[in-house]
Every structure is written in structure tokens, then in C-alpha cells.
C-alpha positions as CSV (number, residue, x, y, z in Angstrom):
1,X,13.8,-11.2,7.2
2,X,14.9,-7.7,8.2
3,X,17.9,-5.8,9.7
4,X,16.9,-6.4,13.6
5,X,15.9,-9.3,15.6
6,X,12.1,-10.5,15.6
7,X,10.5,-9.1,18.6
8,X,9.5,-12.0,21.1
9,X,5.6,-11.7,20.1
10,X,3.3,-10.3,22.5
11,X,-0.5,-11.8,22.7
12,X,-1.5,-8.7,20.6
13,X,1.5,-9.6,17.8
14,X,0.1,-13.3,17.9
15,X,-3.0,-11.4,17.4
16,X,-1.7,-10.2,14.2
17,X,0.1,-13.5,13.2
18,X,-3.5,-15.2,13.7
19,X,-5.0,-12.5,11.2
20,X,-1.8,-13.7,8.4
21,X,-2.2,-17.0,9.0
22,X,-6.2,-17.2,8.0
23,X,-5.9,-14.5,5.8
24,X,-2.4,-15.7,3.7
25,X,-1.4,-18.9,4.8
26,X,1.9,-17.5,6.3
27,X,2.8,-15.0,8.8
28,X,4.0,-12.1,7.0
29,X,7.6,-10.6,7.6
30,X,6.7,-6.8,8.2
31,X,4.1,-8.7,10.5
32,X,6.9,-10.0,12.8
33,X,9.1,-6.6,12.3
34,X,5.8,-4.8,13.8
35,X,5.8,-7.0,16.6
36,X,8.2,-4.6,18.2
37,X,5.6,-2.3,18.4
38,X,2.1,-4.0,17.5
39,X,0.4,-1.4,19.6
40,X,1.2,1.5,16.8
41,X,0.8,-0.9,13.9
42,X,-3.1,-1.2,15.0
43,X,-2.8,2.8,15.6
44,X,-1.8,3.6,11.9
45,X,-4.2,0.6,10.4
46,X,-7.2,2.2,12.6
47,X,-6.4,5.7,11.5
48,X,-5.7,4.1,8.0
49,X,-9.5,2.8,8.0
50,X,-10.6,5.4,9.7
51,X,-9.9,7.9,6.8
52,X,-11.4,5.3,4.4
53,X,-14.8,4.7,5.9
54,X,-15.1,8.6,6.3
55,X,-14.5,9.2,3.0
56,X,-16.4,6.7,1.2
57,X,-13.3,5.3,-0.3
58,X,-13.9,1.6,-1.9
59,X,-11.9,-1.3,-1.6
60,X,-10.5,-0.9,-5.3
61,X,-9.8,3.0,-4.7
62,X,-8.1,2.2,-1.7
63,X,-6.0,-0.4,-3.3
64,X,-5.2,2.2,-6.2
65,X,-3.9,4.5,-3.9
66,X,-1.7,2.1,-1.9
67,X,-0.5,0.3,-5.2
68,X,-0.1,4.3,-6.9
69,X,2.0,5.4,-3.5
70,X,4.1,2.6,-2.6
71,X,5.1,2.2,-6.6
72,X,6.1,5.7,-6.5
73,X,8.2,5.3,-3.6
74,X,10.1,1.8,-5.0
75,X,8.6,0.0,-2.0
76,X,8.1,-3.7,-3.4
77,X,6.9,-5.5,-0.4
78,X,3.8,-2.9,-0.4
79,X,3.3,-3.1,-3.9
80,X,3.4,-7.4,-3.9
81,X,0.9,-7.2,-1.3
82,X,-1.4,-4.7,-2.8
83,X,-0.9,-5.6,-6.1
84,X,-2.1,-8.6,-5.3
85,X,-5.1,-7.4,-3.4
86,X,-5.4,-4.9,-5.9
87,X,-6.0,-7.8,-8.5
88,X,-9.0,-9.4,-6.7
89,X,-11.3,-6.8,-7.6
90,X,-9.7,-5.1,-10.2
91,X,-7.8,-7.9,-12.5
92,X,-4.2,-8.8,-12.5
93,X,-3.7,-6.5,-15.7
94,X,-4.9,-3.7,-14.3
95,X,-3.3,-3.9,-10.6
96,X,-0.3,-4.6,-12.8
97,X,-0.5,-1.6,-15.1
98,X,-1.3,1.1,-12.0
99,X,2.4,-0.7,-10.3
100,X,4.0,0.5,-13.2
101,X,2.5,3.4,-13.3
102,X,-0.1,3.4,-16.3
103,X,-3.9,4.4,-15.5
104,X,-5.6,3.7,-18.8
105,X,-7.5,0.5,-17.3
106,X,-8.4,3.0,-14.4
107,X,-12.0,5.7,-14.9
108,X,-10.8,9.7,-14.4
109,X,-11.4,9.4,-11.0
110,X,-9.2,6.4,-10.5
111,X,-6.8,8.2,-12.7
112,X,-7.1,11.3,-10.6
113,X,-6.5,9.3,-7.0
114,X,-3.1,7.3,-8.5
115,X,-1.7,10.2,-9.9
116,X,-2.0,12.2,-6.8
117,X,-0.8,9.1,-4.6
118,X,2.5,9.0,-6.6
119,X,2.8,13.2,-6.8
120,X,2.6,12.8,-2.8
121,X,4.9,10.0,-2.7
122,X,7.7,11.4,-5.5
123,X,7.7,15.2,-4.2
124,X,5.1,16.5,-1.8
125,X,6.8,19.7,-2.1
126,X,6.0,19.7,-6.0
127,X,2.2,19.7,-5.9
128,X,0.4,22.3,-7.3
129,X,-3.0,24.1,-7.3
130,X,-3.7,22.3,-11.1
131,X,-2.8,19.2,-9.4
132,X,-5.5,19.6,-6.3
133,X,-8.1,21.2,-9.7
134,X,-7.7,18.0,-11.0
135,X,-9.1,15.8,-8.2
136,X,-11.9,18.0,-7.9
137,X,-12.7,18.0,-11.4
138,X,-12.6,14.5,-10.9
139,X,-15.5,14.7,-9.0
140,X,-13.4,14.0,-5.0
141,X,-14.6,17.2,-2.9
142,X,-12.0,19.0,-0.4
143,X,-12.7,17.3,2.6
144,X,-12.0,14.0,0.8
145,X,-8.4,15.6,-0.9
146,X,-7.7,16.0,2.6
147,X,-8.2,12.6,3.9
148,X,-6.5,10.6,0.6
149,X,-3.7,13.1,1.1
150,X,-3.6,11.7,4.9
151,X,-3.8,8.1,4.1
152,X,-1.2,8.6,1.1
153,X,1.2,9.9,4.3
154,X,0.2,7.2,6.6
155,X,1.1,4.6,3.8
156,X,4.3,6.3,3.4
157,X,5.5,6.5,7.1
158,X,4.2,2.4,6.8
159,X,6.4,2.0,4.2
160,X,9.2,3.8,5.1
161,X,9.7,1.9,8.4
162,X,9.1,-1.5,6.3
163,X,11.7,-0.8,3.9
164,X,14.3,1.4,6.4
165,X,14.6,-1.9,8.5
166,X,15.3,-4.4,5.6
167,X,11.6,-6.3,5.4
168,X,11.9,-8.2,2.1
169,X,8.7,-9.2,0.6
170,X,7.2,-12.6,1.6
171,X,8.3,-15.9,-0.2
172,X,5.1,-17.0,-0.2
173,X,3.9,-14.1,-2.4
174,X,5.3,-16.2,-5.4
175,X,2.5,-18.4,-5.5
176,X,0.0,-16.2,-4.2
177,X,0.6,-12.9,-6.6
178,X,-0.7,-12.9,-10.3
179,X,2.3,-13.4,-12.6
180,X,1.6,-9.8,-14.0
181,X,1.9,-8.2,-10.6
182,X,5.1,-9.8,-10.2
183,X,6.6,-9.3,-13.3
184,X,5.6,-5.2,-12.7
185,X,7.6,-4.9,-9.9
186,X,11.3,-4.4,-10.8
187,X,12.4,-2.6,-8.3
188,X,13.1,-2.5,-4.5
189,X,14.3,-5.7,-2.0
190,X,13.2,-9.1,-3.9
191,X,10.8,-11.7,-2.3
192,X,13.2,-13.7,0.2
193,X,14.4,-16.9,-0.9
């Protein structure tokens, strides 16, 4: 579901349908939307884990800065799927508390990585010096500001195309999400029918 036709799926989109289907159970929607141009969806994933294995980032950081960023920006297909990644290691309450933006499950350097995510997401033009302090303090160095910062951007532009074209989140997503995520995401295009 989106506002333009399903690409006819290339081997490399089947590709891509294959990884849904074992992963999921169902092909996803921004799945078939990509298949217009698979080749850059692999290009911003890649670069996407590229920044995570260089930084050191774990699977529950990265899911806090997804869940932080795409929150932020009112994305709810994102913030379904995270969220309910998110929740696998972290706990449905907790994955459902950083959608709605509330860190006190998260430690101060959890805290530190949402809060920047949704600063990057909200107003990029309205960070500070504090704000960057406050990551360090945190214990992230400067090279790694510089590569959350990146894969904050990269989730946006992800987003942005998502949500720009119409993709509505998943049906399937209301039997696979926690009921907490759900219920913490009141905003942006509901799960299709």
C-alpha cells in the first residue's frame, strides 16, 4: 500500500521479499515500494551497518536510536517495526516508553543516544554544543557522535521516502508487535486494513 504502483520485482527485490518472508512471515510494504530501486535500499542498509559495526553500536542501541528518530519524526511504520524489534531485547515496556519518548527504563548512555536521535530528527539546526557535551559525558567519543549522527540522517532519508510515498505500516504487525508498542504509537499512517 503506497501512492505508486509496485515495481515489477527484480531477482534482487525477490531477494529482499525472501529475507521478509523468513524473517516476518509477510513481505513487507516499504519492501515492495523499494523494489523500485532495491539497488539503493541495500546501499543505505550497507552504509546503515556499516556505521554500526564501526562504532561498536549494539543491537539494543541501535534499536534506540531508530525507535528515538523515527518517533521524533511521526513515522509509524518505522516505529511498528522497531518497536517491535526494539522489544526482543529490551521488553515491550521499555521499546514502548522510548516511542513515546520517555528514557527512564534506558541507562545515561541510552538516554544520551535517544535524545540526540530525536534533537536530530525534530530540528538539526537546533543542536547545541551542551547537546554534543552531553553524549560525551555519556561516555560516546567524537568519532562515534559522528557516526550516530550519520545513521540518525540515513534513518531519516529512509523514512522520509517511506512515508513521502504513502507506505502504511504492515497488517501483519498486529499480531506480531507487543500490545504496548502498539498502543505507543498514535500518530502517523495506521497499519493497513
Amino acid at each position: 500500500m503506497s501512492f505508486i504502483e509496485w515495481a515489477v520485482p527484480t531477482a534482487e527485490a525477490e531477494e529482499g521479499f525472501a529475507e521478509d518472508l523468513a524473517e516476518l512471515g509477510f513481505v513487507m510494504n516499504a519492501s515492495r515500494l523499494w523494489a523500485h530501486q532495491p539497488a539503493l535500499q541495500r546501499q543505505i542498509f550497507g552504509l546503515l551497518g556499516e556505521l554500526v559495526r564501526e562504532h561498536g553500536l549494539s543491537f539494543r542501541e541501535r534499536g534506540i536510536l531508530v525507535t528515538a528518530c523515527v518517533s521524533a519524526l511521526g513515522d509509524s511504520y518505522c516505529s511498528v517495526a522497531w518497536g517491535t524489534k526494539l522489544s526482543t531485547v529490551s521488553g515491550a515496556e521499555t521499546a514502548a516508553s522510548v516511542l513515546r519518548g520517555d528514557d527512564t527504563h534506558l541507562s545515561p548512555a541510552e538516554h544520551a543516544l535517544a535524545d540526540w536521535a530525536r534533537k536530530v530528527a525534530r530540528d538539526p539546526n537546533n543542536t547545541t554544543a551542551t547537546d554534543v557535551r552531553s553524549l560525551r559525558a555519556a561516555g560516546w567519543s567524537d568519532p562515534q557522535i559522528f557516526g550516530i549522527t550519520a545513521f540518525v540522517a540515513l534513518r531519516i532519508a529512509f523514512s522520509t521516502i517511506n512515508d513521502a510515498l504513502g507506505s502504511r505500516p504492515d497488517a501483519g504487525y498486529r499480531s506480531l508487535a507487543p500490545q504496548p508498542v502498539l498502543a505507543a504509537i498514535t500518530y502517523g499512517r495506521p497499519l493497513e486494513p
